[in-house]
C-alpha positions in Angstrom: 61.6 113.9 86.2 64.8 113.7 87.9 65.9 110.4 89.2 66.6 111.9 92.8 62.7 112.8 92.7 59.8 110.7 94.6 57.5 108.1 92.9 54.8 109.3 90.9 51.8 107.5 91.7 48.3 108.0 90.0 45.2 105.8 91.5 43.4 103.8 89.4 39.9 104.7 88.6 36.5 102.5 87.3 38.0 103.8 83.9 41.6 104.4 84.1 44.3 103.0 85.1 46.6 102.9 87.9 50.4 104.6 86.6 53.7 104.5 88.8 57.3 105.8 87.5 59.6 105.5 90.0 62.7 107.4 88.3 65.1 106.0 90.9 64.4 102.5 90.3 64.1 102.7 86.7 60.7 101.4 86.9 56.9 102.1 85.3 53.9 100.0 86.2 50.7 100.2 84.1 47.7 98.5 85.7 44.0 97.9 86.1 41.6 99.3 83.0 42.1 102.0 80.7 39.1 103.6 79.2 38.9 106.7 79.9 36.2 109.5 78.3 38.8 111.7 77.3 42.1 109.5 76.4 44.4 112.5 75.8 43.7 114.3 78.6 44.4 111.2 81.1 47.5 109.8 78.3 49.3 113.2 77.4 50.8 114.0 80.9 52.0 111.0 81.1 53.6 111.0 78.2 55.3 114.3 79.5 55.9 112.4 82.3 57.7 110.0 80.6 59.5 112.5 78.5 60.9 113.9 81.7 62.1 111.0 82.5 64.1 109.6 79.5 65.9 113.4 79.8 67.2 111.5 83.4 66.8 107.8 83.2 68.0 105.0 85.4 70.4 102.7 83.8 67.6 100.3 83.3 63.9 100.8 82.7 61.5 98.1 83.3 57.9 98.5 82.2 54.9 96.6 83.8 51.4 96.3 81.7 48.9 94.6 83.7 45.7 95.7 82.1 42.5 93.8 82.1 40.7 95.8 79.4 41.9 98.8 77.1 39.8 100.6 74.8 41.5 101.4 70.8 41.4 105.2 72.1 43.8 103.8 75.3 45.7 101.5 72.8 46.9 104.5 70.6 48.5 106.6 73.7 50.0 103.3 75.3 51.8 102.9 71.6 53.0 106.2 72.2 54.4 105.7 75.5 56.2 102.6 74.8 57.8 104.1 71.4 59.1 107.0 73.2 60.3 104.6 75.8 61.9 102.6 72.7 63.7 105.9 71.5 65.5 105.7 74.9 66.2 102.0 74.3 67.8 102.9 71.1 70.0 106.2 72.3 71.6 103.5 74.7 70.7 105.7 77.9 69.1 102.7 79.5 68.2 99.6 78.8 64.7 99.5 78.4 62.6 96.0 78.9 58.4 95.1 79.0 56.8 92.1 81.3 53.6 92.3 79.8 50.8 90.3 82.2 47.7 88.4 81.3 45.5 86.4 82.8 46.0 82.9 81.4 42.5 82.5 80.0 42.4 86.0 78.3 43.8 85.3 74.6 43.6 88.9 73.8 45.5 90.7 76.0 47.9 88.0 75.0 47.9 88.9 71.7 47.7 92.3 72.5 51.2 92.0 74.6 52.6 90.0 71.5 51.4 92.8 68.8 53.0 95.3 71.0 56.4 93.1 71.3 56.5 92.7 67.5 56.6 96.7 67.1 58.9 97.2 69.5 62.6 97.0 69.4 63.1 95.9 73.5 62.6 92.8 74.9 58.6 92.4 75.9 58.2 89.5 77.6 54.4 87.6 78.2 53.8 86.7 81.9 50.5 84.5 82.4 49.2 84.7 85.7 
């Protein structure tokens, strides 16, 4: 994906979640729930998609996780995601930062956001809402 190329922008579903990358702005928003029945069939192109992008990024990435529920399955391929998106942290071809949201009440998708911080060598920052 090259940065001169439109939003990509997959609905959310009852089971999966809803996925922008806007290559322009530097920016990739994860929302909603993620279980879905097959997780690497929903998960692999977007790791592709992501790959595409870190070949072109913007000179910063921000990520967005707003999830309400993932499933270990969803966990695995998010991992995935984020290291890749690490690797670009690391070759210095953008600078790569997390907000990871919560509700306030929901202690583990806080932890969750904190487990993902402490394996990840870019800022992930916890936003309560």
């Amino acid at each position: 994906m090259r940065a001169d190329e439109a939003i990509y922008r997959l609905a959310a579903t009852d089971k999966t979640p809803l996925v922008e990358l806007d290559a322009a702005q530097g920016v990739l928003r994860i929302s909603g729930t993620s279980i879905p029945e097959n997780a690497d069939g929903f998960y692999a192109p977007l790791f592709d998609l992501v790959e595409s992008y870190a070949a072109a990024p913007a000179q910063r990435t921000r990520i967005s996780v707003d999830l309400d529920y993932f499933n270990s399955s969803s966990a695995k391929y998010i991992l995935d995601i984020l290291k890749r998106m690490e690797d670009l942290h690391a070759s210095g071809s953008s600078t790569v930062s997390m907000e990871w949201h919560h509700a306030q009440d929901d202690l583990d998708m806080e932890e969750a956001g904190r487990d993902y911080g402490e394996l990840l060598e870019f800022p992930v920052k916890l936003v309560g809402r």
